[in-house]
C-alpha positions as CSV (number, residue, x, y, z in Angstrom):
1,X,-10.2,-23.1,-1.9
2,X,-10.3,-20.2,-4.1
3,X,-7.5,-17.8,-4.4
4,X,-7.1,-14.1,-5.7
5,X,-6.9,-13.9,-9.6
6,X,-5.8,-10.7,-11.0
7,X,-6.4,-10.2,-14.9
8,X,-5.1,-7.1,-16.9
9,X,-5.9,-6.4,-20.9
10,X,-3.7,-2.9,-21.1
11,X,-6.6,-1.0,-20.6
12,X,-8.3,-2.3,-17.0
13,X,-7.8,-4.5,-14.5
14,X,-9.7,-6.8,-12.8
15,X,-9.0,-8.3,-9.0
16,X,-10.9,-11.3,-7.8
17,X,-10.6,-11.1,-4.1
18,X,-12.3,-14.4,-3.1
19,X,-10.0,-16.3,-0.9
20,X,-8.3,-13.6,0.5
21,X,-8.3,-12.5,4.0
22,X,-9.6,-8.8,4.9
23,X,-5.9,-7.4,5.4
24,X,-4.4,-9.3,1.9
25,X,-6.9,-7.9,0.6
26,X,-6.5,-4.4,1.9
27,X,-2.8,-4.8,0.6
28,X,-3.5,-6.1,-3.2
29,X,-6.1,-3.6,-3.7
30,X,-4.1,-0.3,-2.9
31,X,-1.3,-2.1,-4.4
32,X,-3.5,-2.8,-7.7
33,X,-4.7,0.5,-8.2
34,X,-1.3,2.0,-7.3
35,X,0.2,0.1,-10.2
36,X,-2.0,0.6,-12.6
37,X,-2.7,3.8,-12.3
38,X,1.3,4.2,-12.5
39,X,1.4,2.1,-15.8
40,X,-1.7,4.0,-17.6
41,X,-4.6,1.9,-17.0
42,X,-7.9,3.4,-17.0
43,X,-10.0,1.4,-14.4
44,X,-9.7,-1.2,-11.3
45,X,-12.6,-3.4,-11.0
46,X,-12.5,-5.2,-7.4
47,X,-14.2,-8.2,-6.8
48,X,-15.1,-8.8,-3.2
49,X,-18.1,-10.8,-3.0
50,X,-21.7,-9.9,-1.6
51,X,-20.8,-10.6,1.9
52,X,-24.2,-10.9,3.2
53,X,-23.8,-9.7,7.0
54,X,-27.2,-9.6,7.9
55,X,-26.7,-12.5,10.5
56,X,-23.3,-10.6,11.6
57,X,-23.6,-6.6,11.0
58,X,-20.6,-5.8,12.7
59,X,-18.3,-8.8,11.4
60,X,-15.7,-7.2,9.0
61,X,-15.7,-8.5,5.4
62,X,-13.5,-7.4,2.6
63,X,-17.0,-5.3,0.9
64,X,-16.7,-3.1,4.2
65,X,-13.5,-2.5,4.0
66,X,-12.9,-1.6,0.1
67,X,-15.6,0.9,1.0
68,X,-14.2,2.1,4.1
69,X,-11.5,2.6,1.8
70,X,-12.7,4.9,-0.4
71,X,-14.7,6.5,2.1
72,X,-11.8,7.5,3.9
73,X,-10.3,8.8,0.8
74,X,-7.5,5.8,0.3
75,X,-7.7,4.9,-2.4
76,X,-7.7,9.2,-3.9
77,X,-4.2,9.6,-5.0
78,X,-4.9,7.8,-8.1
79,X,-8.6,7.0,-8.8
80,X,-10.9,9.9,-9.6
81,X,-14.4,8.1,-9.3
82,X,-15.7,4.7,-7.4
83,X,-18.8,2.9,-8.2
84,X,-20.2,0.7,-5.6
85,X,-21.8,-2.6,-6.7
86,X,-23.6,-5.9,-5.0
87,X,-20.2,-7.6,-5.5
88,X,-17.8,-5.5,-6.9
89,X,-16.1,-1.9,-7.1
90,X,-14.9,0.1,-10.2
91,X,-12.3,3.0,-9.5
92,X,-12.1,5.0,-12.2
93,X,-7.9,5.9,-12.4
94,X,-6.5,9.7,-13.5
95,X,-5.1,8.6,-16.9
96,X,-2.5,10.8,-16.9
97,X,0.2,8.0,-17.5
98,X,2.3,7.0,-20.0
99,X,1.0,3.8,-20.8
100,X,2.9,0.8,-20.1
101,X,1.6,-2.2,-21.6
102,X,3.5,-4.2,-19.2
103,X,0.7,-6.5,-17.9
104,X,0.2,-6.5,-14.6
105,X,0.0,-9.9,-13.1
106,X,-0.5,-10.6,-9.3
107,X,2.9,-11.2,-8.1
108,X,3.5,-7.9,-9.2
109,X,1.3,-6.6,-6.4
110,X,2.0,-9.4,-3.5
């Protein structure tokens, strides 16, 4: 069974998702973008999947709820721009940092 992965070059990071349940990954994405935008990183790219719901509209899948997220403004404190993709989400972070080259790794935001 897949697992969340969580990869970070000192520049972005990147958050697989897949195996994670909605509210885990509610929790390691603010806690992702929180930390890196603390340690200088410039973008967050989550991966969440396609979650095709067009045989279950109103089942909740982790793509609804990243974008709920930044919808409702969550994830504003630190990222200044969100693109929206078939199966993933880039937040742009405010780089106003000192950058920490401290890689992030996932137990870091567990």
């Amino acid at each position: 069974m897949p697992r969340p992965q969580l990869s970070d070059d000192g520049t972005a990071v990147t958050l697989d998702l897949h195996g994670a349940t909605v509210d885990e990954a509610i929790d390691l994405s603010l806690n992702t973008v929180r930390l890196a935008a603390q340690r200088g990183r410039s973008s967050v790219k989550l991966i969440h999947g396609s979650s095709t719901t067009r045989q279950a509209p109103h089942r909740r899948t982790i793509k609804r709820a990243l974008h709920g997220l930044v919808d409702d403004g969550a994830f504003r404190p630190h990222a200044t721009e969100g693109w929206r993709a078939e199966n993933h989400l880039v937040l742009s972070l405010d780089v106003t940092a000192t950058t920490d080259s401290t890689r992030i790794q996932l137990l870091d935001v567990t």
